[in-house]
mmCIF file of the C-alpha atoms, coordinates in Angstrom:
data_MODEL
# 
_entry.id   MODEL 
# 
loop_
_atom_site.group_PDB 
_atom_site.id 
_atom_site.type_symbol 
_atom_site.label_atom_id 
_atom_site.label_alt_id 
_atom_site.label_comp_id 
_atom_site.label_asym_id 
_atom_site.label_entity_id 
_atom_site.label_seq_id 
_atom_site.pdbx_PDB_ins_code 
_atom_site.Cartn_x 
_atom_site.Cartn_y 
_atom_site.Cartn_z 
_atom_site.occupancy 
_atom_site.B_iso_or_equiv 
_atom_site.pdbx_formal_charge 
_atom_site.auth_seq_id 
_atom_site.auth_comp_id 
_atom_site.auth_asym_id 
_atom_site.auth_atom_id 
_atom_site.pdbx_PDB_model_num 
ATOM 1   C CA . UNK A 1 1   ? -130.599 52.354 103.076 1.00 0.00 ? 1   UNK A CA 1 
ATOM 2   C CA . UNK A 1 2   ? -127.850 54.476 103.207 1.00 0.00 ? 2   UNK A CA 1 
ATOM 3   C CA . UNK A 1 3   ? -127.130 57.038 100.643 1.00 0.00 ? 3   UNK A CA 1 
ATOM 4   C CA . UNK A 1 4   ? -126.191 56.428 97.679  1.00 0.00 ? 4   UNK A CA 1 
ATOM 5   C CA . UNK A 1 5   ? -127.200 52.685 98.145  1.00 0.00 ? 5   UNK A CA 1 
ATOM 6   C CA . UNK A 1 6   ? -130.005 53.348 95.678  1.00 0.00 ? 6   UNK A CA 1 
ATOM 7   C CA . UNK A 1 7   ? -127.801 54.680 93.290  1.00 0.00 ? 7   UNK A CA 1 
ATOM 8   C CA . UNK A 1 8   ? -125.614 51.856 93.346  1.00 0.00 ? 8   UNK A CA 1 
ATOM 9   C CA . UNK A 1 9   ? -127.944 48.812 92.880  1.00 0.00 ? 9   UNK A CA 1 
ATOM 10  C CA . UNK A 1 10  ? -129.117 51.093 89.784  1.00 0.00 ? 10  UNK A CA 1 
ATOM 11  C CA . UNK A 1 11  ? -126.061 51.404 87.917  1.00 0.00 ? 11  UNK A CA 1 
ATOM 12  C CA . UNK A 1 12  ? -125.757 47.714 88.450  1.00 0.00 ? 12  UNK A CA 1 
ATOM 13  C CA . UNK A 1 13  ? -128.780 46.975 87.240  1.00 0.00 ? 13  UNK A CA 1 
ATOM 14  C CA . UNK A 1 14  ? -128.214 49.070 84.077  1.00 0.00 ? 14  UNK A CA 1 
ATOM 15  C CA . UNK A 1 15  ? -124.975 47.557 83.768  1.00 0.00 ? 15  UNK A CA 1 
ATOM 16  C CA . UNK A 1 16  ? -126.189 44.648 80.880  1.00 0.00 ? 16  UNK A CA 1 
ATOM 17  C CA . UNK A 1 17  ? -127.583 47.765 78.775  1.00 0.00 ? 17  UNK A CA 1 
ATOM 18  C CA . UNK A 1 18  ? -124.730 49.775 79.418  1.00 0.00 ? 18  UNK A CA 1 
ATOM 19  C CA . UNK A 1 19  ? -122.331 46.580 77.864  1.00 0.00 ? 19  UNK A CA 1 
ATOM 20  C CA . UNK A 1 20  ? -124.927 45.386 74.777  1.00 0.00 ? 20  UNK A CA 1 
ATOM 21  C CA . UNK A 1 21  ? -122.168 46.628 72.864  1.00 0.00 ? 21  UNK A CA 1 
ATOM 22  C CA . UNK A 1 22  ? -119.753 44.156 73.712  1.00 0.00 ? 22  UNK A CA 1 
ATOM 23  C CA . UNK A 1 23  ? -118.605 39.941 73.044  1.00 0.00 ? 23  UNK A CA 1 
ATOM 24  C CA . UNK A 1 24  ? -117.105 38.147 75.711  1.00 0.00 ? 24  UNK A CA 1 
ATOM 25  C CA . UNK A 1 25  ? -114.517 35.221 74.835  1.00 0.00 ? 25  UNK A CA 1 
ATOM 26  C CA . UNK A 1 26  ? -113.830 33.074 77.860  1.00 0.00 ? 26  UNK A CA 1 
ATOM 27  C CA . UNK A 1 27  ? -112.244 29.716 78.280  1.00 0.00 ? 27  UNK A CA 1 
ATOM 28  C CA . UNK A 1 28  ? -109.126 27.604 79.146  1.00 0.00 ? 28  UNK A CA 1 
ATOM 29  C CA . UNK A 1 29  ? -105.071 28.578 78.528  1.00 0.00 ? 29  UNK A CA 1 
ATOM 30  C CA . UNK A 1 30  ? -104.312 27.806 75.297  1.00 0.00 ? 30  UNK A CA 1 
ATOM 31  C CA . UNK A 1 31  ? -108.254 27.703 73.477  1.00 0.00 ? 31  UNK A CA 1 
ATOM 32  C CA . UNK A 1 32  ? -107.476 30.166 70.940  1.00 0.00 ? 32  UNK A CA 1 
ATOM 33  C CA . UNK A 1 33  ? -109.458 33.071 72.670  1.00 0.00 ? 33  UNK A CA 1 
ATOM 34  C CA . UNK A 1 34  ? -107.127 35.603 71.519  1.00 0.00 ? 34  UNK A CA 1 
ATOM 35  C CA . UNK A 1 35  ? -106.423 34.465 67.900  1.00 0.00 ? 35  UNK A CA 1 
ATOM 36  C CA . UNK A 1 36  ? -110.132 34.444 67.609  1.00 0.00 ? 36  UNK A CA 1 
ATOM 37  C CA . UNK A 1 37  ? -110.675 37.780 69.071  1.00 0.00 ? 37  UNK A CA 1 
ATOM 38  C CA . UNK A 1 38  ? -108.450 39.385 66.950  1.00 0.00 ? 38  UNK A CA 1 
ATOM 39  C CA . UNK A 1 39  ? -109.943 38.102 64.164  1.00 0.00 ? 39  UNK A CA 1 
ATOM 40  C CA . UNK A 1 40  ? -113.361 39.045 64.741  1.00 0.00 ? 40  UNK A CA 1 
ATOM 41  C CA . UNK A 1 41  ? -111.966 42.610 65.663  1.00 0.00 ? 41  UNK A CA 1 
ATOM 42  C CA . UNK A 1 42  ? -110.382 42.894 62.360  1.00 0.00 ? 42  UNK A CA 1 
ATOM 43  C CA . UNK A 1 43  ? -113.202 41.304 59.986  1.00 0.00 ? 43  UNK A CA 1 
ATOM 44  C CA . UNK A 1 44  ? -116.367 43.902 61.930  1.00 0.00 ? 44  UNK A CA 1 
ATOM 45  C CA . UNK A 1 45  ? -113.833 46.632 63.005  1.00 0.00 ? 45  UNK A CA 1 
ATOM 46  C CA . UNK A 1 46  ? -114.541 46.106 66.253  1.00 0.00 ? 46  UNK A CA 1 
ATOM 47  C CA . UNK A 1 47  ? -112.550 47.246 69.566  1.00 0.00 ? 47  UNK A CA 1 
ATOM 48  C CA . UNK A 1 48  ? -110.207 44.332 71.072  1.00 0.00 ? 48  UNK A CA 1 
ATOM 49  C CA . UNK A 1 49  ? -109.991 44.684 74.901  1.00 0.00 ? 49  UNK A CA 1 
ATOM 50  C CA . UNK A 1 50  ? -107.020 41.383 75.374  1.00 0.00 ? 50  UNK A CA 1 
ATOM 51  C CA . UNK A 1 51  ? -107.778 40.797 79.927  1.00 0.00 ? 51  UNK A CA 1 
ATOM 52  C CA . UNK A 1 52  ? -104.323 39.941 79.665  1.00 0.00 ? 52  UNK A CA 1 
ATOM 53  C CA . UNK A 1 53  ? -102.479 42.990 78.528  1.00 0.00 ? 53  UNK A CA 1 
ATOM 54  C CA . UNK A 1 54  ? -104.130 44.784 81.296  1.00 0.00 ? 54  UNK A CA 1 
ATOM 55  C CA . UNK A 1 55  ? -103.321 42.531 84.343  1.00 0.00 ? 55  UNK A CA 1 
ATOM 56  C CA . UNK A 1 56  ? -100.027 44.485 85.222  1.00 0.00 ? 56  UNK A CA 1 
ATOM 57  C CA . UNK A 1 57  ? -102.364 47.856 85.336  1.00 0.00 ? 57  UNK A CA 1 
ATOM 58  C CA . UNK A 1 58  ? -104.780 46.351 87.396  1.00 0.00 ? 58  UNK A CA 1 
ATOM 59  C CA . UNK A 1 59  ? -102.511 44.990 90.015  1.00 0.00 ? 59  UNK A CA 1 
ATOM 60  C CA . UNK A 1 60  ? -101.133 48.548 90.417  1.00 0.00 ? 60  UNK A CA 1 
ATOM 61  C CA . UNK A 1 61  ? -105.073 49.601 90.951  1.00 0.00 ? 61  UNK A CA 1 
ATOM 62  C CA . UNK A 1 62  ? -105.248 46.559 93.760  1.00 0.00 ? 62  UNK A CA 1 
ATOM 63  C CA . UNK A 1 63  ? -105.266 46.779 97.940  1.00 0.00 ? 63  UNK A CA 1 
ATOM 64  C CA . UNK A 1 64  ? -104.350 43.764 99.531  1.00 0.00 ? 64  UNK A CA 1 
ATOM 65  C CA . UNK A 1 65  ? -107.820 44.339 101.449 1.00 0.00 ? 65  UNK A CA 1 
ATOM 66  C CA . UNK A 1 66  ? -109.323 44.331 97.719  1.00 0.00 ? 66  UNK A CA 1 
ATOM 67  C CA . UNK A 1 67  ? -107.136 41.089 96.189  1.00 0.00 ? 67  UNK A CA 1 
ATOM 68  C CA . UNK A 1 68  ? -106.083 39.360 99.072  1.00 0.00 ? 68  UNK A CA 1 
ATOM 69  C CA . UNK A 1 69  ? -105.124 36.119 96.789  1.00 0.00 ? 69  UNK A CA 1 
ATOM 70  C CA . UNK A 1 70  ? -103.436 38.604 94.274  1.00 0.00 ? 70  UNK A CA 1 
ATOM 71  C CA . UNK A 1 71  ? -100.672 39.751 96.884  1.00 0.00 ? 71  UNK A CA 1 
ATOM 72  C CA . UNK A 1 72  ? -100.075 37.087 98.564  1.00 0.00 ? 72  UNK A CA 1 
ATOM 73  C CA . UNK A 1 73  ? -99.577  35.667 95.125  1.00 0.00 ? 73  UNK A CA 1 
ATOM 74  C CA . UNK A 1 74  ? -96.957  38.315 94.215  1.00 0.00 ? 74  UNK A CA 1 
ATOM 75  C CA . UNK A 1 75  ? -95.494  37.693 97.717  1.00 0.00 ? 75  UNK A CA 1 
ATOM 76  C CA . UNK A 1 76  ? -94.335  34.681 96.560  1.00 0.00 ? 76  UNK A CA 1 
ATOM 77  C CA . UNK A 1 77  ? -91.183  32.983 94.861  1.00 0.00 ? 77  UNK A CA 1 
ATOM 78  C CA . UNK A 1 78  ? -91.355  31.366 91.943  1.00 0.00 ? 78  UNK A CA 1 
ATOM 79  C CA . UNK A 1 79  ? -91.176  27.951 93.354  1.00 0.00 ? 79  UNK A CA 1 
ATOM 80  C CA . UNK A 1 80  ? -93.553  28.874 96.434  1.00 0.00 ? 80  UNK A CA 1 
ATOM 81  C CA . UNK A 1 81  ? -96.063  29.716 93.057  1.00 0.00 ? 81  UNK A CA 1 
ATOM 82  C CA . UNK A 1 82  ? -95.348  26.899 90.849  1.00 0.00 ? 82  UNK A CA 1 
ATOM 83  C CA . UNK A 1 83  ? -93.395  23.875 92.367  1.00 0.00 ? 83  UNK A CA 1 
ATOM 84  C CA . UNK A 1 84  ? -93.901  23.753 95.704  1.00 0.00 ? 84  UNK A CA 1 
ATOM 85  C CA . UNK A 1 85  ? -97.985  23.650 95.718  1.00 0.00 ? 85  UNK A CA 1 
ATOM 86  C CA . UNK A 1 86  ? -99.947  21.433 94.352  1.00 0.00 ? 86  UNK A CA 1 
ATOM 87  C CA . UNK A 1 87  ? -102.579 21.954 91.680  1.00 0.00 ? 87  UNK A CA 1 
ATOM 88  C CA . UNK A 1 88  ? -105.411 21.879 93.315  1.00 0.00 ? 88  UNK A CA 1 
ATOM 89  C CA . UNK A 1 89  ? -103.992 24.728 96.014  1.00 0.00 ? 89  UNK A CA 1 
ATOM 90  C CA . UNK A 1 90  ? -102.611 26.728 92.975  1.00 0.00 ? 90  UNK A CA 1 
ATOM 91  C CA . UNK A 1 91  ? -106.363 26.227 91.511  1.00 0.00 ? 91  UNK A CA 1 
ATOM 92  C CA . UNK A 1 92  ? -108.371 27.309 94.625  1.00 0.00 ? 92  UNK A CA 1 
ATOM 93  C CA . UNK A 1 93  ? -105.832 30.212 95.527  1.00 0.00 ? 93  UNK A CA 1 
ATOM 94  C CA . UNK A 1 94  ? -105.233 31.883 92.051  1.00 0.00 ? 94  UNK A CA 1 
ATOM 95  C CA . UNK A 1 95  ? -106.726 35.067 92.457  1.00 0.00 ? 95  UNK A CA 1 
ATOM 96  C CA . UNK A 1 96  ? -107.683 35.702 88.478  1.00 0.00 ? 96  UNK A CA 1 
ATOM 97  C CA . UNK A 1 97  ? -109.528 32.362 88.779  1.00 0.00 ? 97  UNK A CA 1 
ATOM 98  C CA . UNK A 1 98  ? -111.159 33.612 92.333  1.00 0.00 ? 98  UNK A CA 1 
ATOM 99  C CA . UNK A 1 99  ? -112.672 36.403 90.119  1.00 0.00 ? 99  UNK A CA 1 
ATOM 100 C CA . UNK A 1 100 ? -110.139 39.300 92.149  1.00 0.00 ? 100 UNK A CA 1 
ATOM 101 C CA . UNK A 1 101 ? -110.110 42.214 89.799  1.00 0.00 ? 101 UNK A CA 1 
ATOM 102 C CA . UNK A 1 102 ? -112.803 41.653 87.226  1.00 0.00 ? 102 UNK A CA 1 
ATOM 103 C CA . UNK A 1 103 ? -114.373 44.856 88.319  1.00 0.00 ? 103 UNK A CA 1 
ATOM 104 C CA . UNK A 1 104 ? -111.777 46.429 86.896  1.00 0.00 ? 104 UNK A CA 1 
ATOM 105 C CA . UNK A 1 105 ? -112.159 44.912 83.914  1.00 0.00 ? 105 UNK A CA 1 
ATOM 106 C CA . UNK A 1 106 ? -116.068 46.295 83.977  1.00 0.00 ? 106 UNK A CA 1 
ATOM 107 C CA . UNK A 1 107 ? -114.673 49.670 84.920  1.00 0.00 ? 107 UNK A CA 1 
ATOM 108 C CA . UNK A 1 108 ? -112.477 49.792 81.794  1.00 0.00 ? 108 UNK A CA 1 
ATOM 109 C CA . UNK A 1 109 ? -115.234 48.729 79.745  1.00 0.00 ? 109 UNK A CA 1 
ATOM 110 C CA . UNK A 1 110 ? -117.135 51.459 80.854  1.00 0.00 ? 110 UNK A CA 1 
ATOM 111 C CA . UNK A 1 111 ? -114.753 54.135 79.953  1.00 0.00 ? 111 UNK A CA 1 
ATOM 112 C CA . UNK A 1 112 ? -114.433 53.220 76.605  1.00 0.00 ? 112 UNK A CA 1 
ATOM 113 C CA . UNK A 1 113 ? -116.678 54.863 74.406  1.00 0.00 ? 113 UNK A CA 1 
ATOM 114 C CA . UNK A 1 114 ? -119.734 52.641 72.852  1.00 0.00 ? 114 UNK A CA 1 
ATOM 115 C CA . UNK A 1 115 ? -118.676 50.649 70.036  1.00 0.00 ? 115 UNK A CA 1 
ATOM 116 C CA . UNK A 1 116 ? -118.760 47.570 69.567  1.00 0.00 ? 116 UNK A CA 1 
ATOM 117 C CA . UNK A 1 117 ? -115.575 45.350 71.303  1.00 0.00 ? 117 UNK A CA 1 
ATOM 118 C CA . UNK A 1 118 ? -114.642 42.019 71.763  1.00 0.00 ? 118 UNK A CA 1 
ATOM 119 C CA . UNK A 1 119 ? -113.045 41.063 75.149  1.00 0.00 ? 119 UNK A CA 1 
ATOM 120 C CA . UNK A 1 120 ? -111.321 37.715 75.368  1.00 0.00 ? 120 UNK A CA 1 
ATOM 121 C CA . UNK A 1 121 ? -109.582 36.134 78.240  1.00 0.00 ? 121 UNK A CA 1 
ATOM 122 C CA . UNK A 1 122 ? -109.303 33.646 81.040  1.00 0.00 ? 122 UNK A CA 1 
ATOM 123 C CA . UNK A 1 123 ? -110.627 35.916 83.670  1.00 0.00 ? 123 UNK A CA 1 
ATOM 124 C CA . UNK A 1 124 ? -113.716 36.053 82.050  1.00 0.00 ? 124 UNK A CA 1 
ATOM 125 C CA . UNK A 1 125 ? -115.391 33.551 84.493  1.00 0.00 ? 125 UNK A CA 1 
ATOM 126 C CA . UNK A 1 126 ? -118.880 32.309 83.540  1.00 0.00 ? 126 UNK A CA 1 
ATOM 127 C CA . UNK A 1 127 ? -120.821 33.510 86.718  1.00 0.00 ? 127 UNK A CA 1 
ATOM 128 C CA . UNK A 1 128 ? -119.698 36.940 86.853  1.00 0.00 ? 128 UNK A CA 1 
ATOM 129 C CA . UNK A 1 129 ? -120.073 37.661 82.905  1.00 0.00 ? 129 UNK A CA 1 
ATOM 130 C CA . UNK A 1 130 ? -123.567 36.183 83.311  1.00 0.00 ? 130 UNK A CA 1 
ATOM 131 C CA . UNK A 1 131 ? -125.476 39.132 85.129  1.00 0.00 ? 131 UNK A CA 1 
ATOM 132 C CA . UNK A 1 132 ? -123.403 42.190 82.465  1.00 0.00 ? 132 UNK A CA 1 
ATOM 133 C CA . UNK A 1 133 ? -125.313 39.910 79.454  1.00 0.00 ? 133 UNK A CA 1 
ATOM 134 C CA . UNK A 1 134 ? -128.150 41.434 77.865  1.00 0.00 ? 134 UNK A CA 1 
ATOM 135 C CA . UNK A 1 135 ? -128.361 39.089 75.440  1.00 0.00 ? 135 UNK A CA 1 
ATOM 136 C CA . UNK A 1 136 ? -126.924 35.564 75.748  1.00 0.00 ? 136 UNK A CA 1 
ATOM 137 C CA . UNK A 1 137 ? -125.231 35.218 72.613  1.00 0.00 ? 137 UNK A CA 1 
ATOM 138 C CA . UNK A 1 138 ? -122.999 38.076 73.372  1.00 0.00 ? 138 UNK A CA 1 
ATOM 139 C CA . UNK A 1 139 ? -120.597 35.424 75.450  1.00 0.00 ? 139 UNK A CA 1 
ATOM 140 C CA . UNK A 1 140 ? -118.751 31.890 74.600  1.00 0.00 ? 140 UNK A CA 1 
ATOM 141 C CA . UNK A 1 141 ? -116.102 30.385 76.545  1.00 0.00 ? 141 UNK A CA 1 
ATOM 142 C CA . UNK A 1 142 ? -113.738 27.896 74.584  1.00 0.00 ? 142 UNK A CA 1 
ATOM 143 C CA . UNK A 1 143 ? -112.690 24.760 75.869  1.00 0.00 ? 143 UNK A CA 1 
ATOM 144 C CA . UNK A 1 144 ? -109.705 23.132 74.772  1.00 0.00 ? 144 UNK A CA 1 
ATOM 145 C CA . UNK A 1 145 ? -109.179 19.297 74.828  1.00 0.00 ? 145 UNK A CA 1 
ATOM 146 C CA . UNK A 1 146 ? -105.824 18.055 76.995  1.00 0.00 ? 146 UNK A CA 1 
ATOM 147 C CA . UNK A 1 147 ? -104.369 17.092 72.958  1.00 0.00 ? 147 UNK A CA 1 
ATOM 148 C CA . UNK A 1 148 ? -105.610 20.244 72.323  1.00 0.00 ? 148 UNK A CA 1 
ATOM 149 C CA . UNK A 1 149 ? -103.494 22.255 74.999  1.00 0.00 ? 149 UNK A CA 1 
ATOM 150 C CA . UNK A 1 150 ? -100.543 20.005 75.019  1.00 0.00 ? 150 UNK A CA 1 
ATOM 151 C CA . UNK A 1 151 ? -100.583 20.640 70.531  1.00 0.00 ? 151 UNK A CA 1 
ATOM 152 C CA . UNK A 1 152 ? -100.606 24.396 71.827  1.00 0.00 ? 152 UNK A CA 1 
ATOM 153 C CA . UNK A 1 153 ? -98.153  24.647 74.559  1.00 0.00 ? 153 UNK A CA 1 
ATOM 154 C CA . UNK A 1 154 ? -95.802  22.822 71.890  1.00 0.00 ? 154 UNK A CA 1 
ATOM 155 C CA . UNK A 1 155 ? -96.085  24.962 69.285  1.00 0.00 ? 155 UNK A CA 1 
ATOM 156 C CA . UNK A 1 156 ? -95.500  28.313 71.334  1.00 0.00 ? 156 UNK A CA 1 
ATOM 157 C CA . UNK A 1 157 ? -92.823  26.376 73.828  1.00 0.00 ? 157 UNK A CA 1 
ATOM 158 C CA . UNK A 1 158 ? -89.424  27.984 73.278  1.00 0.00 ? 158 UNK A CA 1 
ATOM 159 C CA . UNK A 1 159 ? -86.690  26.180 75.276  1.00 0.00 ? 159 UNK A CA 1 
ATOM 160 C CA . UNK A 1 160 ? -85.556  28.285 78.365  1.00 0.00 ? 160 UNK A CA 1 
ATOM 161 C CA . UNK A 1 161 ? -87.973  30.851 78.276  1.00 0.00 ? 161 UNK A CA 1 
ATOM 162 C CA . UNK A 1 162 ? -91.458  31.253 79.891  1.00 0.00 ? 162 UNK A CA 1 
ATOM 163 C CA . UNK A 1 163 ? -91.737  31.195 83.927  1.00 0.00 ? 163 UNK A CA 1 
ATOM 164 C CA . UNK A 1 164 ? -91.417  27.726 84.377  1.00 0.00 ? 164 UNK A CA 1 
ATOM 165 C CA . UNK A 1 165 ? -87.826  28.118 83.345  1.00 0.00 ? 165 UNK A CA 1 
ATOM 166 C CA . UNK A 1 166 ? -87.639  30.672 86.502  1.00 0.00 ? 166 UNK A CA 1 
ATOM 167 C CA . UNK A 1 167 ? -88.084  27.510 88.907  1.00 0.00 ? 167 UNK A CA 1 
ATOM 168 C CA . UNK A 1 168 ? -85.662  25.229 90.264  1.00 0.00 ? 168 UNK A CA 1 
ATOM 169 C CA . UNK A 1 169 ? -87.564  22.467 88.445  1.00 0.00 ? 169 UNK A CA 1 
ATOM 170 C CA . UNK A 1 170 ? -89.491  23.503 85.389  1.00 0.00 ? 170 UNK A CA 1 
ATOM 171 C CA . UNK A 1 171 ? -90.339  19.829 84.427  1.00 0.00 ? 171 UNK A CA 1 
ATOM 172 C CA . UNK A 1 172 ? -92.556  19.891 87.735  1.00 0.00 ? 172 UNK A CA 1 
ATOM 173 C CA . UNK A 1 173 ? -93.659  23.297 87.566  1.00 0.00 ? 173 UNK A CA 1 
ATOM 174 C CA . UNK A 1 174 ? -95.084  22.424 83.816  1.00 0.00 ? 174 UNK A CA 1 
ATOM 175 C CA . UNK A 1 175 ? -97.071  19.493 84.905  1.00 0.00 ? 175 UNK A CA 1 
ATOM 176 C CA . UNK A 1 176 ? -98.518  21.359 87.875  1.00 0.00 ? 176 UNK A CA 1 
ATOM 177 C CA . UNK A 1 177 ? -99.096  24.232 85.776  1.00 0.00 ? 177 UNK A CA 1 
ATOM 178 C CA . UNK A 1 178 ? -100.901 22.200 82.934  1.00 0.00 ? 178 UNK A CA 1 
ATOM 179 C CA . UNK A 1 179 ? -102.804 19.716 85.485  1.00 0.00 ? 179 UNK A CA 1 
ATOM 180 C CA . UNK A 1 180 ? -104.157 23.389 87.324  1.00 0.00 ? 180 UNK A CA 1 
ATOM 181 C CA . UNK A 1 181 ? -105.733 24.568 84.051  1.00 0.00 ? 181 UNK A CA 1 
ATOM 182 C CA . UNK A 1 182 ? -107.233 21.314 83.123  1.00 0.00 ? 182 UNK A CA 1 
ATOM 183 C CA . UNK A 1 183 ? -109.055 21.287 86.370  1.00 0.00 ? 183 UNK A CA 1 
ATOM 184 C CA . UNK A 1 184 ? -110.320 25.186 85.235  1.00 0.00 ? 184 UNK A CA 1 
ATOM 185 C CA . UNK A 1 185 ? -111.273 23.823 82.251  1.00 0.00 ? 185 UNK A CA 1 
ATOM 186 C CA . UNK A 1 186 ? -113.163 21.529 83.740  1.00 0.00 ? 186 UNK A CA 1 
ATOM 187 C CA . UNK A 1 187 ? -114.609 23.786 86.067  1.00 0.00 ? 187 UNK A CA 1 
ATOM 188 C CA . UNK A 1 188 ? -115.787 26.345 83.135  1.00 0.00 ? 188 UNK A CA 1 
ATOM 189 C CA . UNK A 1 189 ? -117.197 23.490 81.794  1.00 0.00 ? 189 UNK A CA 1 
ATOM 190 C CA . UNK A 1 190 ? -119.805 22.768 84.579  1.00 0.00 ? 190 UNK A CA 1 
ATOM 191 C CA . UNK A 1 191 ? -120.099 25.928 85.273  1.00 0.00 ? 191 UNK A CA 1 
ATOM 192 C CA . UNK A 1 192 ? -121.253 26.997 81.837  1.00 0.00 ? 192 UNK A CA 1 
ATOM 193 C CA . UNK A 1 193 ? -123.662 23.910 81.272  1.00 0.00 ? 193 UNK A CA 1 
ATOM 194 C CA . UNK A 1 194 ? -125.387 25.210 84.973  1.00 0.00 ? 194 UNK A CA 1 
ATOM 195 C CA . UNK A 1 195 ? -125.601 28.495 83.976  1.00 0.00 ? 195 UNK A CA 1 
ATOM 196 C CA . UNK A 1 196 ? -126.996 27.350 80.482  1.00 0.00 ? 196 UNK A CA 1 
ATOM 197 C CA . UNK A 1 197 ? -124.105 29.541 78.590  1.00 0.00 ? 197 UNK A CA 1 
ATOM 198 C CA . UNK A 1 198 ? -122.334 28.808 75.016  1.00 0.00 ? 198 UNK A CA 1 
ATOM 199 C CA . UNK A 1 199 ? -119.321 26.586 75.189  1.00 0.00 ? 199 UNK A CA 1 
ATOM 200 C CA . UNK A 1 200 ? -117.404 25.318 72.496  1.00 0.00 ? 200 UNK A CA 1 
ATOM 201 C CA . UNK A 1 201 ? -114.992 22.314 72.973  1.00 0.00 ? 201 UNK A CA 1 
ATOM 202 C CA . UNK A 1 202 ? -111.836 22.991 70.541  1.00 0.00 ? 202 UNK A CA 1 
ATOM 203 C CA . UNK A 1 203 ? -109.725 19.527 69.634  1.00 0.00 ? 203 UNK A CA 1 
ATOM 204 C CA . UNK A 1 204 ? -106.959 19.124 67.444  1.00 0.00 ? 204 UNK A CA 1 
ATOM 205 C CA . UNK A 1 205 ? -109.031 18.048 64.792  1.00 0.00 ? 205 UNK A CA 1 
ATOM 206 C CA . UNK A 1 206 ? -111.157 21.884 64.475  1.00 0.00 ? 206 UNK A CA 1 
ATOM 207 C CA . UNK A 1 207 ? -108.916 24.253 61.806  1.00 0.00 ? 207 UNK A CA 1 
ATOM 208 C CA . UNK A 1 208 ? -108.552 27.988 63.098  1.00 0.00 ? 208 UNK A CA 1 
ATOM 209 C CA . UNK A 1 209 ? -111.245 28.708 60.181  1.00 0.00 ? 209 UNK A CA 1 
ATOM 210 C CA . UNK A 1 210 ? -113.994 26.758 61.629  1.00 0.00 ? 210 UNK A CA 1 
ATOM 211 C CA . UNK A 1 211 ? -113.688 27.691 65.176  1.00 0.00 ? 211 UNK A CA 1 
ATOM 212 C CA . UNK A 1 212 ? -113.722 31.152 64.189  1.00 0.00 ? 212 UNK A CA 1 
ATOM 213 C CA . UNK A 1 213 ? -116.728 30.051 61.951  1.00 0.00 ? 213 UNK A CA 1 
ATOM 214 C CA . UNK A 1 214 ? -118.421 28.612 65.389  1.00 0.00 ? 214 UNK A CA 1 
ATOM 215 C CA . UNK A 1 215 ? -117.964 31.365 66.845  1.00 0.00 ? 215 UNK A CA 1 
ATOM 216 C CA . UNK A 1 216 ? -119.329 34.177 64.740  1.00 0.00 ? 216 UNK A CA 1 
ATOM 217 C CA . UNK A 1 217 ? -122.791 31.646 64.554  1.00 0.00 ? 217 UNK A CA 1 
ATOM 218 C CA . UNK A 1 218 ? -122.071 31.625 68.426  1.00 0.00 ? 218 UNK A CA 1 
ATOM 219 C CA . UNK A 1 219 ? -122.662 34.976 68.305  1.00 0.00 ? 219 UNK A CA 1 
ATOM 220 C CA . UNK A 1 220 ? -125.480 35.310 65.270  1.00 0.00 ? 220 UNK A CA 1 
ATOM 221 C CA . UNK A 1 221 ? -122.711 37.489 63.429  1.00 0.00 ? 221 UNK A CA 1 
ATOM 222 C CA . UNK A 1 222 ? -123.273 37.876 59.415  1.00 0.00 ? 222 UNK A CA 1 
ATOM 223 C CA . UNK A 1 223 ? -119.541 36.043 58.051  1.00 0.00 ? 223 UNK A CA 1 
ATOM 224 C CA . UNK A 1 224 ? -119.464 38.695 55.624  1.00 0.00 ? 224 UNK A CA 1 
ATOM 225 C CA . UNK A 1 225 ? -120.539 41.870 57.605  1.00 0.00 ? 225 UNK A CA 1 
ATOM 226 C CA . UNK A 1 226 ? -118.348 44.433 57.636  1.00 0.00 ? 226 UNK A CA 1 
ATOM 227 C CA . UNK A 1 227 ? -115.438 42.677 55.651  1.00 0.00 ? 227 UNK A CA 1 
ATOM 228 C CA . UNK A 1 228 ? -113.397 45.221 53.721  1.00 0.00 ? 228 UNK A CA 1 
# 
């Protein structure tokens, strides 16, 4: 063993107790992860930690030894990323979805003092949240139907903006794009049933009040605790 081995394997090992405090969100693009997080952050109080608003920091905090998939990534054009590929290469080569940089996400976790905080985002694969749970009701990943997504991706579309507009064919790049994720749904969806974890499907027929209702009994929270 060499040293500081030891030490290591401990602090991972105390790693679940170290993160009681927190409520993972997972799931597909489009699920709702965020409007639910921040709704659960304002009715306890809690802390919101959003995966996405951090990605640009965490690239910067990246070695293309450490997130090989990330840089070649940013090597790219945008029609080498989203038209040229198809979406089962852009699935198997997207470095969030290969799990590059989640320890960062742990490290920032760990700086912030103990309180409770909800994290929510797609990074939050099911097999590398699994071994931080202590408990585990502290995680759900949402998983939105393809009426579900396509409802969603409608009502935030805006014509000429987004990076599919940065292509040389953003019809193209949107069905690649939206074919990708339904595969990662799909994959979050096995993986969660072999892993025995909390999944929630989310159709067009489920209100923003009652999936924010599953998911507070998701996580055995009181509806009225802490409401003020």
């Amino acid at each position: 063993m060499q040293p500081g081995e030891h030490e290591e394997v401990a602090d991972v090992a105390q790693l679940p107790a170290r993160l009681r405090h927190v409520y993972w969100i997972g799931g597909g693009s489009g699920a709702g992860k965020s409007t639910i997080a921040r709704r659960l952050a304002d009715r306890y109080g809690w802390r919101l930690y959003a995966t996405d608003d951090v990605m640009r920091d965490h690239v910067g905090r990246t070695t293309p030894e450490q997130a090989p998939f990330l840089h070649e990534f940013i090597a790219m054009d945008m029609d080498e990323r989203w038209v040229n590929r198809s979406p089962h290469v852009m699935l198997e080569t997207f470095h969030w979805f290969r799990g590059e940089g989640f320890g960062l996400i742990v490290e920032d976790l760990l700086r912030l003092p103990r309180e409770p905080c909800v994290v929510e985002g797609f990074r939050l694969l099911p097999h590398l949240v699994k071994p931080l749970l202590a408990a585990s009701d502290h995680a759900v990943w949402l998983l939105p139907t393809p009426d579900f997504r396509q409802a969603a991706i409608r009502n935030r579309a805006v014509p000429g903006e987004g990076f599919v507009w940065k292509t040389s064919d953003p019809a193209k790049a949107g069905r690649n794009v939206a074919e990708r994720d339904r595969m990662f749904t799909s994959l979050l969806q096995e993986e969660t049933e072999r892993l025995r974890l909390r999944a929630i499907e989310v159709d067009t027929t489920m209100t923003e009040d009652e999936l924010a209702e599953r998911v507070t009994t998701a996580f055995r929270l009181q509806p009225h605790a802490a409401e003020s």
